[in-house]
N, CA and C atoms as an extended XYZ file, in Angstrom:
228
Properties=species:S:1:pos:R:3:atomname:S:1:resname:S:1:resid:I:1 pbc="F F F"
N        23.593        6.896      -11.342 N   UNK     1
C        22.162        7.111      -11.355 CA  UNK     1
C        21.824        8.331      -10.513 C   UNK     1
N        20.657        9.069      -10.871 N   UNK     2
C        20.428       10.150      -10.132 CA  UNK     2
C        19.366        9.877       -8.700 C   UNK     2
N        18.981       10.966       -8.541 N   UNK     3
C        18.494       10.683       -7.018 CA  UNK     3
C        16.918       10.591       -7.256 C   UNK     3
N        16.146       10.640       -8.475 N   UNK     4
C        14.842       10.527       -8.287 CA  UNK     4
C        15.024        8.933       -8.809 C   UNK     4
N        15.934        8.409       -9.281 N   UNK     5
C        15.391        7.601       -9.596 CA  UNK     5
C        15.779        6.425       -8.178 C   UNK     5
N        16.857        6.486       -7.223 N   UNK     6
C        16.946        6.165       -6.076 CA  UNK     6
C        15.640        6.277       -5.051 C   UNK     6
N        15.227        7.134       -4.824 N   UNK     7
C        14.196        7.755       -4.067 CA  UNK     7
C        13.003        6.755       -4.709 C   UNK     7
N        12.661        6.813       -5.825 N   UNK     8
C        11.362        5.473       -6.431 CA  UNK     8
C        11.870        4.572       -6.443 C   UNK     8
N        13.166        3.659       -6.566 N   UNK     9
C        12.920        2.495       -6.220 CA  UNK     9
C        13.239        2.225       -4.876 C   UNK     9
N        13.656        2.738       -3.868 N   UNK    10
C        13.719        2.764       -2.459 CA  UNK    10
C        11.960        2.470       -2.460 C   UNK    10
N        11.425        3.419       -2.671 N   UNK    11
C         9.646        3.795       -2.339 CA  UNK    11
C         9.310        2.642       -2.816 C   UNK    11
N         9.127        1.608       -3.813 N   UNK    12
C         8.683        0.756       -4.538 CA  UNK    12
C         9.099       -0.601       -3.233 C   UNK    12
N        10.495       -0.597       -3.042 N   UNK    13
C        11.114       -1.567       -2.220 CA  UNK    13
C        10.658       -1.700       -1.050 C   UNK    13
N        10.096       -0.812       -0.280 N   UNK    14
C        10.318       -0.605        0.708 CA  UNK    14
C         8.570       -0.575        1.010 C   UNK    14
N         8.184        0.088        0.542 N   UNK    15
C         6.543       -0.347        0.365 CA  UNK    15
C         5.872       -1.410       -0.384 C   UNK    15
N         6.523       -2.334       -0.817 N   UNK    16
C         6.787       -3.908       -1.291 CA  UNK    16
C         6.774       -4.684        0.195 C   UNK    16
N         7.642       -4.220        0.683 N   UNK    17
C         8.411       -5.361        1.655 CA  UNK    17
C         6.797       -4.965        3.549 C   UNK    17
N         6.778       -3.679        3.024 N   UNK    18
C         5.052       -3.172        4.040 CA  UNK    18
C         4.200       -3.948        3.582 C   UNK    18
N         4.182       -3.410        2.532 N   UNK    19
C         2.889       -4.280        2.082 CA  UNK    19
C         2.758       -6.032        2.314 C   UNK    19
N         3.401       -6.260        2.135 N   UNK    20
C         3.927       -8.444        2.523 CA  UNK    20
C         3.808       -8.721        4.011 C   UNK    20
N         4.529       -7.280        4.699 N   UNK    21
C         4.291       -8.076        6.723 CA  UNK    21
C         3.184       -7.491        6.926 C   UNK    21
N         2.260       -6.712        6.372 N   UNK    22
C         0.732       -6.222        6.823 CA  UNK    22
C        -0.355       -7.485        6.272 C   UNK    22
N         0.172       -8.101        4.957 N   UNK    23
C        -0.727       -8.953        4.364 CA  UNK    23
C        -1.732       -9.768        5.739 C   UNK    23
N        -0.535      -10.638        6.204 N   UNK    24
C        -1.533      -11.801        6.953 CA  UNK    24
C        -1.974      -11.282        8.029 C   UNK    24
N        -2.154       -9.832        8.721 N   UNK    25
C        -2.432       -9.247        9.517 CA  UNK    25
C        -4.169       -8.872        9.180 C   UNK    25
N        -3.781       -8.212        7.737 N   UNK    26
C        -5.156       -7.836        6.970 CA  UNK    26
C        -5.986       -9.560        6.693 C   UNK    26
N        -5.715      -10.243        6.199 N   UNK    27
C        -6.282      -11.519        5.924 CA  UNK    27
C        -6.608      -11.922        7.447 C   UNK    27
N        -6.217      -11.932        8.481 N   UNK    28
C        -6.874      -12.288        9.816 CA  UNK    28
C        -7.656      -11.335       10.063 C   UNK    28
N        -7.450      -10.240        9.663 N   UNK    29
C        -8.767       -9.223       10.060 CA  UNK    29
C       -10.023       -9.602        9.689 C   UNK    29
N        -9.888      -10.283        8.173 N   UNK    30
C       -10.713      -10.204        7.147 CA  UNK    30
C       -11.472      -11.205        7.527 C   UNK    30
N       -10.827      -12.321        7.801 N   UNK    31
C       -11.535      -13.991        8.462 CA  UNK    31
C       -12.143      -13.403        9.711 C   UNK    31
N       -11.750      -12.574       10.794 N   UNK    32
C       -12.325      -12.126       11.782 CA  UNK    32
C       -14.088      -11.847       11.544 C   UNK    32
N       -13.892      -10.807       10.829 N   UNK    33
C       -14.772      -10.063       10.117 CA  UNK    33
C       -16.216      -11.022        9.768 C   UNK    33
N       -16.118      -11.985        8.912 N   UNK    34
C       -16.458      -12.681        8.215 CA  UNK    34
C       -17.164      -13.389        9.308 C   UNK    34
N       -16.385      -13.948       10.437 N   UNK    35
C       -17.147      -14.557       11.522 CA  UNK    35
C       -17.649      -14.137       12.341 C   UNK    35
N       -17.569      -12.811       12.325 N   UNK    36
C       -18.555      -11.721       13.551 CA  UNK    36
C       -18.746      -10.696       12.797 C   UNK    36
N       -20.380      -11.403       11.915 N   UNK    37
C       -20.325      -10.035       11.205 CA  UNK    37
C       -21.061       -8.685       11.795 C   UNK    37
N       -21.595       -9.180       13.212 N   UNK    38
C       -22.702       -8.291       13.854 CA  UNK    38
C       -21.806       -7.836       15.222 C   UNK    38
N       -20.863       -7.989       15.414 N   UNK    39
C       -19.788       -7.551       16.661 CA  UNK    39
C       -19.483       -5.852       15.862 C   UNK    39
N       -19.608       -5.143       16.910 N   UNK    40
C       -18.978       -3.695       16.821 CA  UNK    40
C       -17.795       -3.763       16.319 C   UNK    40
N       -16.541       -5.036       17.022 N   UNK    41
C       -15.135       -4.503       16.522 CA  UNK    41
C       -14.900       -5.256       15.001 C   UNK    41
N       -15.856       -5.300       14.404 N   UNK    42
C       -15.717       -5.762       12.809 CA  UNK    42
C       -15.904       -4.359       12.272 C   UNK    42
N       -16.573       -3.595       12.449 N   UNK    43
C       -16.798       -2.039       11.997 CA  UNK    43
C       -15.364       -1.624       12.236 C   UNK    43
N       -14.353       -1.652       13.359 N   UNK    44
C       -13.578       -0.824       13.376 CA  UNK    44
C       -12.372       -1.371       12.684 C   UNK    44
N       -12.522       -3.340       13.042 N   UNK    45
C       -11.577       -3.654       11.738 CA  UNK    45
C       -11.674       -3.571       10.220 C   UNK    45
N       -12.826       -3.464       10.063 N   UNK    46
C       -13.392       -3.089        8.310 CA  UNK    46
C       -12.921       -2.138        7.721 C   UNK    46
N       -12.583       -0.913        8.578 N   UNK    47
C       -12.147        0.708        8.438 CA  UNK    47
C       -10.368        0.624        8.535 C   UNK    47
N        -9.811       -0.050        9.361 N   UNK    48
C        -8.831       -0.477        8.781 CA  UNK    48
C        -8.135       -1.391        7.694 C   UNK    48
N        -8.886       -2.106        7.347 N   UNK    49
C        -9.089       -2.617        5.862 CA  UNK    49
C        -9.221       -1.916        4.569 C   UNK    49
N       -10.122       -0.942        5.072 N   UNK    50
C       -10.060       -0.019        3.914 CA  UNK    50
C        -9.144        1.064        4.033 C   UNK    50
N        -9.176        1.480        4.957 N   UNK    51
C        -7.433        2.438        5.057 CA  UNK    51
C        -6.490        1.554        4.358 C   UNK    51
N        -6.323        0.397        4.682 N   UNK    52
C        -5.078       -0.408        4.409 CA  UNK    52
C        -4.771       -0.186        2.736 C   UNK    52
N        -6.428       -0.203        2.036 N   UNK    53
C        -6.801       -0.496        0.670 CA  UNK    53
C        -6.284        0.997        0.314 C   UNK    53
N        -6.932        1.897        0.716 N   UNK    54
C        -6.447        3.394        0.533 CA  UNK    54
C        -4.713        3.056        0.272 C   UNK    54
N        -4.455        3.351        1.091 N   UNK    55
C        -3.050        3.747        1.369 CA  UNK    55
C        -1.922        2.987        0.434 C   UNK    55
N        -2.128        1.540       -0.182 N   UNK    56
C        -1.924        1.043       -1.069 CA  UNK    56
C        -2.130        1.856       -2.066 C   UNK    56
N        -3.092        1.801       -2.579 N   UNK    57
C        -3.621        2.458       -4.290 CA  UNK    57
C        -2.798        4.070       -3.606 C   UNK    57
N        -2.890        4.449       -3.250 N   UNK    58
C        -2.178        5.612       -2.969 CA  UNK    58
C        -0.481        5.433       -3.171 C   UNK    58
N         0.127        4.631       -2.557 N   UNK    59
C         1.368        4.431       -2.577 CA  UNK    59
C         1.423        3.525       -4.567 C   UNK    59
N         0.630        2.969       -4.971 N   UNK    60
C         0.453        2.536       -6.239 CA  UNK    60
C         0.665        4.050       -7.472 C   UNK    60
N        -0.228        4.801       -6.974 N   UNK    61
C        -0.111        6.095       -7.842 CA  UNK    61
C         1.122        7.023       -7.597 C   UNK    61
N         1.706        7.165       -6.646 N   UNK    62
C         2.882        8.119       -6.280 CA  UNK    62
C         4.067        7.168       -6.851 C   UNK    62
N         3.660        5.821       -7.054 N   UNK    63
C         5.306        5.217       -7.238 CA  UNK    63
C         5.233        5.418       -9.092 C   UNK    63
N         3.986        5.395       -9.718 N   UNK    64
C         3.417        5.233      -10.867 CA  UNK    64
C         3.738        6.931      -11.397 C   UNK    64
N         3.308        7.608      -10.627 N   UNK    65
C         3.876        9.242      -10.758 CA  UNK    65
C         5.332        9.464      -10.950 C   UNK    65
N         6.203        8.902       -9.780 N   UNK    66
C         7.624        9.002       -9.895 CA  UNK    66
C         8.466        8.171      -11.188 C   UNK    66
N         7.857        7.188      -11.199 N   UNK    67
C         8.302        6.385      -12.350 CA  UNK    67
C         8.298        7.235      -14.056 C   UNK    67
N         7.167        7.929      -14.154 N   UNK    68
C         6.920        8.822      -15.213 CA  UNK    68
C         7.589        9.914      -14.999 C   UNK    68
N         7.901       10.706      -13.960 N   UNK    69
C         8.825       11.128      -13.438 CA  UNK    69
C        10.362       11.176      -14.431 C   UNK    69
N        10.296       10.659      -14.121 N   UNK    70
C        11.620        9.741      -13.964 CA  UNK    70
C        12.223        9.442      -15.031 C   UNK    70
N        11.177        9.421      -15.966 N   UNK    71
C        11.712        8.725      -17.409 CA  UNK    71
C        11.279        9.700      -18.469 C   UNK    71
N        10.197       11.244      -18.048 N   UNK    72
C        10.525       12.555      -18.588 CA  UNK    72
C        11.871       12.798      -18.031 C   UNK    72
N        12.516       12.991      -16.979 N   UNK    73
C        13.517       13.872      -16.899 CA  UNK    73
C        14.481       13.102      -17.390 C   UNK    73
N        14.660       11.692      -17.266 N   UNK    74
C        15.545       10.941      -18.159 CA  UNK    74
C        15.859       11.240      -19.542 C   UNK    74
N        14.460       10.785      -20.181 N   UNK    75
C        14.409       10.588      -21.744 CA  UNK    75
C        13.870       12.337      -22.097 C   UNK    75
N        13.673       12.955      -21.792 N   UNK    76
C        12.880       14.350      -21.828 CA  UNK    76
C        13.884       15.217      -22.243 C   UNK    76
């Protein structure tokens, strides 16, 4: 196998396995949140929530990029 296609599923694996130990971190944020919705540090956990959301759909499109990638230079 060649090396782009190593390199995306490393990226897929490996931002799989991020994404799962951040989960219950984000879900306690979220219950936090929910119960102090007028506390200042719900604003700053909210913004990491949505970074969190960012950075996902971001890592969603680059693995979705490489994959197409991947299967022009394959099948191409």
């Amino acid at each position: 196998m060649d090396l782009l296609l190593w390199i995306t599923i490393s990226l897929i694996v490996i931002e799989f396995i991020v994404l799962i130990s951040m989960k219950k971190g984000m879900e306690s944020k979220l219950a936090f949140i929910k119960a102090n919705m007028e506390d200042e540090e719900s604003t700053t956990k909210a913004k990491s929530i949505i970074w969190w959301i960012w950075g996902t759909a971001a890592w969603g499109i680059v693995s979705m990029f490489l994959v197409l990638c991947w299967f022009a230079y394959y099948f191409g």
